[in-house]
N, C-alpha and C positions, 0 to 999 in steps of 0.2 A: 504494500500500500504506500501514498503517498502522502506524507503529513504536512510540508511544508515547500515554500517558492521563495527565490529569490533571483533576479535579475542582477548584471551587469553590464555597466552601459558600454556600447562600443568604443573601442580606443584603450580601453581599460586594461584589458589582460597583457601582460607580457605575449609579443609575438613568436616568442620559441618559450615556452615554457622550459624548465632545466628538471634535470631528475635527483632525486633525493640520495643524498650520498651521506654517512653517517662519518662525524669526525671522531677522533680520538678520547676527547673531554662525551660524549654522548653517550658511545661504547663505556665509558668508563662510570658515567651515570647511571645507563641499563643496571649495570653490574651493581651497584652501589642498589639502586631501588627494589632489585632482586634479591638481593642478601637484606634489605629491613623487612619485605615480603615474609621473605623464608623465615626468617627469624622469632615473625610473629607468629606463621603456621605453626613452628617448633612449637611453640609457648602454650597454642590453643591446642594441639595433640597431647603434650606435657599432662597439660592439666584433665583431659579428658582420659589419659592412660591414670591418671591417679584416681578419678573418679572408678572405671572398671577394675582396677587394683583392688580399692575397698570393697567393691562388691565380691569379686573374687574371693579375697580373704572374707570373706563373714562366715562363721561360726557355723552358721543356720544352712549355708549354702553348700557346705563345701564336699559334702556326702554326692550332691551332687555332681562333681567334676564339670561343673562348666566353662573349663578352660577349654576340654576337648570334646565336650557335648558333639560339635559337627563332625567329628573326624571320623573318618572309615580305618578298616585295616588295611586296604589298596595304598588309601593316601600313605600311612606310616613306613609301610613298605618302599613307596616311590620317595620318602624322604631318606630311609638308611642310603637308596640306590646312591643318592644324592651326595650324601651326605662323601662315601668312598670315592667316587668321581673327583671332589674337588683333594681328598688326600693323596690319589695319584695310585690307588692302589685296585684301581678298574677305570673300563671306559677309554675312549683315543685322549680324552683330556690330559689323563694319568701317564702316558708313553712318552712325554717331554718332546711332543715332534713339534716346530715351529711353522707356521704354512705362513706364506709370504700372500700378501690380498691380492697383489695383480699376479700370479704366478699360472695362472692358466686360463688369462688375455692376451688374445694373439692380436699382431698389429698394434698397440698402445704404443706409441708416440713421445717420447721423452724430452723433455729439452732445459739444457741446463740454463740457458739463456732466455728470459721473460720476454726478450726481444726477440727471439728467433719462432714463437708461438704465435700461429697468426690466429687463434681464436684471441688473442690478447693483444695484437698490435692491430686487427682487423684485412688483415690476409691481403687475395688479393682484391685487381678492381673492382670484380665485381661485388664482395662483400663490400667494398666501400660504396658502389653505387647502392645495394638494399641501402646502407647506413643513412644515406642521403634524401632515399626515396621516404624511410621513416620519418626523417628527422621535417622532409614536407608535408608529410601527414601530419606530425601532430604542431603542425605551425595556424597559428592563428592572427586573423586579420584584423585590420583595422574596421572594417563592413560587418563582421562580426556579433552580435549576443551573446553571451552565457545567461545559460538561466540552470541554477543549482537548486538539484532537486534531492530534496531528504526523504529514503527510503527504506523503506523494509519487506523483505523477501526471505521466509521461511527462517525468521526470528534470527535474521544477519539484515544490519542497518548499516547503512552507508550514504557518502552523499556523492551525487553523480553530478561530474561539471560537463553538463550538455553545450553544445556549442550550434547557432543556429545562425547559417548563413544568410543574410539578409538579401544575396542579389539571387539564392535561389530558391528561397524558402527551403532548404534541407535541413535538418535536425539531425546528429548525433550526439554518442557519448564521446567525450575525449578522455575523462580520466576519472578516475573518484576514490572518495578514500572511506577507510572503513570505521563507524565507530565503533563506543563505548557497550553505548546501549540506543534504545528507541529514542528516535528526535522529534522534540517539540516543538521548535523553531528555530529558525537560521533567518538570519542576518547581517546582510554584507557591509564591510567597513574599511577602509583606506587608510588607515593610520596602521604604523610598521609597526610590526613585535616580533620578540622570540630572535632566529637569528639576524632578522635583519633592523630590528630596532635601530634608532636614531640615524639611519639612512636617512640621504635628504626624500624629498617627493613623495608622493603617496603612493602605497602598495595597494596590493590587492586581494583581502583576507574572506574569510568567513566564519562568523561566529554559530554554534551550534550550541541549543539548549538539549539536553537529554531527561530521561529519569534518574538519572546521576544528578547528585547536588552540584558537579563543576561545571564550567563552560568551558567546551573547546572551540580555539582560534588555530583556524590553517592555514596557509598559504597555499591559496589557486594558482599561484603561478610556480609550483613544484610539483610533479608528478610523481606517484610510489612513495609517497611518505608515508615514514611506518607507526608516527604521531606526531600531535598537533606541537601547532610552534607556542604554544601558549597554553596554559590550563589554567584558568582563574575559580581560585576557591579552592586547588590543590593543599594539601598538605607538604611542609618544605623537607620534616622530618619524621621518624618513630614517636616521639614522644605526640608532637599535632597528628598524626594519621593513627592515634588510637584514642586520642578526644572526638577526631571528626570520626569517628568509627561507633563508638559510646551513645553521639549526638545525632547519629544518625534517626531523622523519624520523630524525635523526641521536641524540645523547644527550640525555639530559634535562636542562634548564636549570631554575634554582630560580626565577626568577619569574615564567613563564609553560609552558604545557605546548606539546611541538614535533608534539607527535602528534594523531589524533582524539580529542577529551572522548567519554569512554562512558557516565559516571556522575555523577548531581549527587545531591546530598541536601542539605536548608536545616534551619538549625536551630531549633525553635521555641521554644527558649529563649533561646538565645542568636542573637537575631534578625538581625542582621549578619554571621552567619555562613556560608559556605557552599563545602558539600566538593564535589572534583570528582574523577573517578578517568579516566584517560588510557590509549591504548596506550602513552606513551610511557615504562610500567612505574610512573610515580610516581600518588600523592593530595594532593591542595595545598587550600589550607585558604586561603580568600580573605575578605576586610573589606570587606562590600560600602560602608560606609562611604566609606574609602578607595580602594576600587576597583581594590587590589594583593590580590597574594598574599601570604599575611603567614606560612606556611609552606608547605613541601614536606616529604613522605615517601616513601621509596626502599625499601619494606618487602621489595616482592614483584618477583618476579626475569622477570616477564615483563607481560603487559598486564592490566589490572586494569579490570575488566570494571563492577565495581559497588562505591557505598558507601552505607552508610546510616547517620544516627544515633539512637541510643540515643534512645527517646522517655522515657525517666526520667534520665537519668545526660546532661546536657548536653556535658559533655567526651568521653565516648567515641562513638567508630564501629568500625564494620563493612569490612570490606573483601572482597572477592573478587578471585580472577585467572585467568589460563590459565595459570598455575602448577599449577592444580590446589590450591590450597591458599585458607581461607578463614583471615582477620586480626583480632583485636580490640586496642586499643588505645586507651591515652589520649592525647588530641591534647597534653596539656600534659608527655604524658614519651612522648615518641615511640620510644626504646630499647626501654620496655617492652612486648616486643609476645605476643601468646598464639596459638598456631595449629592451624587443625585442618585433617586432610588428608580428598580428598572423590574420588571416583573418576574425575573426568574437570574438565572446561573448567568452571569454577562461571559460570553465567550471570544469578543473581541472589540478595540474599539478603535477607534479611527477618526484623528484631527479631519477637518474638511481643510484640501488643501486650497481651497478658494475659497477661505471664509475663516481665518486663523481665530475666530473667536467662535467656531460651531464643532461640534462633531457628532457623530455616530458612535452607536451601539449594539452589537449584534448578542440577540438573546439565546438562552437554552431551548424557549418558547415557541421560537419560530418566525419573533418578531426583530424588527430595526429603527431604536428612536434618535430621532434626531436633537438635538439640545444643542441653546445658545446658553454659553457660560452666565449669561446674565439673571437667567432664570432658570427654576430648581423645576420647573414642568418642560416637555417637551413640546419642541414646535411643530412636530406631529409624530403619528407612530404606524408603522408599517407593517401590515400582517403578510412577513413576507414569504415564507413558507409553513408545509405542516410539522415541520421537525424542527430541529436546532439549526439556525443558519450557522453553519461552520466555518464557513468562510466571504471576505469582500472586499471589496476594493474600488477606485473610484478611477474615472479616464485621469490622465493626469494633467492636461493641457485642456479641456472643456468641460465648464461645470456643466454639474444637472444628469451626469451618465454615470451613474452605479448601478453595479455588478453583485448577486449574491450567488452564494451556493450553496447546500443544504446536502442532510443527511437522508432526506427524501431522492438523491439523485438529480436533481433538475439543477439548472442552471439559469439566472432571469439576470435579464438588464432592466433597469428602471429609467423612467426620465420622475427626475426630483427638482424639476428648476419650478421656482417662485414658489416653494414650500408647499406644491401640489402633486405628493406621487404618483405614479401610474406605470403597468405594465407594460414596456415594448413587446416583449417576447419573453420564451419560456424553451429550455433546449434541456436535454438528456443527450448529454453528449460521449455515454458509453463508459464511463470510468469511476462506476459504481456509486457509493457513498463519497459528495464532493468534501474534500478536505482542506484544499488551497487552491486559492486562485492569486494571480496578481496580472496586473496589466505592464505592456510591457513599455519600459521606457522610451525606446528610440522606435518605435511603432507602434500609436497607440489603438491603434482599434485591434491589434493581436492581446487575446486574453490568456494568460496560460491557467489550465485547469486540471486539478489531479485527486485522485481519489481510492477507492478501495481495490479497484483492479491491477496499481502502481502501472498505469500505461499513461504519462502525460499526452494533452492535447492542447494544439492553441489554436484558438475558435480566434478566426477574423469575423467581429460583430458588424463590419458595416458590409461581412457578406448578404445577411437579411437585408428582404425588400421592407420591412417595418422598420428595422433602425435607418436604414437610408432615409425612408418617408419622413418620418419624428424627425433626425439629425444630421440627415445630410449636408447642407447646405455649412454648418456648424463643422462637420467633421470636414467638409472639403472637397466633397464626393460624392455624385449622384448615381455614377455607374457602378454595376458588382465588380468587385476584386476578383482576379485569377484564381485566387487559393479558398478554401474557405477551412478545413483543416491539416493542420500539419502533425504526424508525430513518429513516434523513435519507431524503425524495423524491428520486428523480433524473427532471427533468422531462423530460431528452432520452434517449429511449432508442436504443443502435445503431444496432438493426434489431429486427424482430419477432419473431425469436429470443429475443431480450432479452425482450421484452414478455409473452412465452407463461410464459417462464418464472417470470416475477415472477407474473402469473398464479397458476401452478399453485403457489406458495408462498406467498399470500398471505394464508393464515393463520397463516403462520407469523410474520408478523410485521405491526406498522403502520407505515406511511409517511408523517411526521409534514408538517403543510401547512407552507409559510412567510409565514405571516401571523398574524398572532390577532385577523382579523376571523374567520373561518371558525372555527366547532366544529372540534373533534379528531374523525374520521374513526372509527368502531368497526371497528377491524382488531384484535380481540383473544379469544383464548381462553375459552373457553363453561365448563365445566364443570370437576371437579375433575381429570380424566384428558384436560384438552386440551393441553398440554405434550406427552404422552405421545402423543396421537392424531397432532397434528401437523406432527412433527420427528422427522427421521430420527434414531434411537441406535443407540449400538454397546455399550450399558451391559450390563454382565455380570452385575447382582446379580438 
């Protein structure tokens, strides 16, 4: 499934990405966080072998032998076998012959010189031309997207840096890395850390929330990383990774969180900045700088689902909770807090980027209210699906066009201008229970949308003949677009089930190659009512 979106904007990525090479000081770190690991297993075996000790030894017990309660007479036997083997007084172990590992490899290859090894100097021309031919593959343009998608696949999560060519609409994967545990959100950020901190210019990272109380920050522009360049809320030592271990679950501690991160948001003013909201009821406000949390808040009286910050006003954020109650606040007077109450579990909320004194609120309920800061009632409220809207987002360049998506499957665009909702359209765009969506930045009528089936799609919305009609004129564009879905090949399918079905829906969407020697494939929408033609709706207008 797919939990979470993120975009970056073209120009952004390093255009050769580099591959992850482990230095000396890291190798030596492994080592070091391996032995407090081990150190602690020992401790908790230790004491769980003392525990079975005493039972052993009781008094009460001991008639009964249950030290060897499971043992057979087989086993006891195949332990004496054992036992002679290693004294050398049976068995080939025992004959002192010494076999040599490569001693009966024919052709192996020796070379006493590192140089004279062409698997290691890279042989000849032609292994340099493959090198080359790769090294085009995984290069990335300036015309380019990524959009980084958090996934999970048979309870292995990872995050996939898809790369979407803008001159041909194609979609692949180019790399991804693997996490911890299940991710709850991800969020892109341009301030350096880890090894390349205090480098001039801005990088280009990704922060990932998990069911893990840390955050990890990676660097997108390194391939085969075997972990993040940053963990904020880590433990430095043995003695903190057995407090954060103790506190796990438990109350909330002020400099790290003991529960799952549910919520990040980066500040882009304030570029070191970056909030994070917890089950463990608090929001902690961290210097990635520093790489501490440099405050906590204790606002909301149960798990706090999402934050976001203010894209005008650098000091203030957003908060939401399963309090049912939504938060604003200045990070720099944390006392002063303002609240507004919402009918059920708030599962996300959302500054109006054209209107820095309003925002949205997506409920457990179904519903989306909209609130000006000024006043504690809503300036209306949206009955906008029958399940939990899970996810939304708004065009980013023209007010009045939000996007929801729901645990019912569907997918709707709204027009909200002049604080009068109303339906455009309604789409199931195949990827089961929607989870995230986001719009994309350097093309905004592509939505990217992802769900329980983890097969991303990006619905171009001014392919409908209704959003043309409502916003054309607004968006720029009277005629249908070429494309109207885009998304990742899966070159192994099941079974031929699978295959029929992809099939019979194969207009509805394109299935982008992975390479960019091949053309982009024409899997896209014909005329101005192919939207319409070729995807199931439930749309009521």
């Amino acid at each position: 499934m797919i939990s979470a979106f993120a975009w970056v904007r073209k120009g952004v990525a390093a255009e050769r990405p580099t591959t992850y090479e482990m230095t000396e000081d890291e190798y030596a770190r492994l080592q070091s966080v391996a032995k407090e690991e081990i150190s602690l297993a020992k401790k908790e075996i230790r004491a769980k072998a003392k525990i079975d000790e005493e039972i052993l030894n009781d008094p009460a017990l001991k008639d009964f032998d249950l030290e060897h309660y499971d043992t057979d007479e087989d086993d006891e036997e195949d332990e004496e076998d054992g036992d002679e083997d290693k004294d050398g007084q049976k068995g080939e172990s025992g004959r002192g012959r010494s076999t040599n590992l490569f001693s009966n490899v024919r052709g192996l290859a020796y070379y006493e010189d590192n140089q004279e090894d062409p698997d290691i100097t890279g042989g000849d021309g032609a292994d340099l031309e493959e090198d080359e031919e790769e090294a085009e593959e995984t290069r990335i343009l300036g015309s380019d997207n990524l959009l980084l998608v958090a996934k999970t696949e048979d309870d292995v999560s990872n995050i996939e840096v898809c790369v979407l060519e803008g001159a041909e609409d194609n979609m692949f994967v180019h790399h991804d890395f693997m996490l911890s545990s299940f991710p709850l959100a991800v969020e892109w950020l341009d301030f350096r850390v880890g090894r390349k901190a205090g480098q001039e210019g801005g990088g280009n990272y990704v922060a990932v929330a998990t069911f893990e109380p840390q955050i990890e920050i990676w660097d997108l522009d390194t391939m085969e990383a075997m972990y993040p360049d940053l963990v904020l809320g880590a433990a430095t030592g043995g003695s903190d990774k057995k407090t954060q271990r103790k506190a796990r679950g438990k109350k909330p501690h002020s400099d790290f969180h003991t529960d799952a991160v549910m919520g990040l948001s980066w500040n882009r003013m304030a570029r070191n900045l970056l909030a994070s909201s917890s089950a463990d009821t608090t929001v902690k406000l961290w210097d990635l700088a520093a790489a501490k949390c440099v405050q906590s808040y204790n606002h909301h009286s149960d798990k706090v689902q999402t934050v976001r910050w203010n894209p005008a006003e650098a000091s203030v954020m957003l908060t939401g909770g399963y309090d049912k109650r939504v938060a604003a606040l200045d990070s720099r007077a944390p006392g002063a807090v303002s609240w507004w109450s919402v009918d059920a579990d708030v599962e996300s909320v959302m500054w109006d980027a054209h209107s820095a004194g309003c925002f949205f609120v997506a409920t457990e309920a179904g519903t989306v209210r909209y609130f000006d800061i000024r006043s504690e009632t809503p300036v209306y409220t949206l009955a906008a699906h029958d399940e939990a809207v899970s996810a939304m987002d708004q065009h980013p360049t023209m007010p009045g066009i939000l996007v929801t998506g729901s645990a019912d499957e569907s997918v709707k665009v709204w027009d909200v201008r002049n604080a009068k909702p109303s339906m455009v359209v309604s789409r199931n765009l195949d990827v089961g229970n929607v989870f995230a969506l986001a719009f994309c930045p350097d093309e905004p009528t592509l939505v990217a949308v992802g769900g329980s089936t983890g097969e991303p799609r990006l619905w171009d919305i001014s392919s409908n003949a209704d959003v043309r009609q409502v916003f054309g004129a607004a968006l720029g564009t009277s005629a249908a677009p070429k494309r109207t879905l885009i998304g990742l090949q899966n070159d192994d399918e099941d079974d031929d089930d699978e295959g029929n079905r992809r099939a019979v829906i194969s207009e509805m969407f394109y299935s982008g190659k992975k390479t960019r020697k091949a053309p982009a494939a024409a899997g896209k929408g014909g005329d101005s009512d192919s939207d319409d033609a070729s995807m199931a709706s439930d749309s009521d207008n």
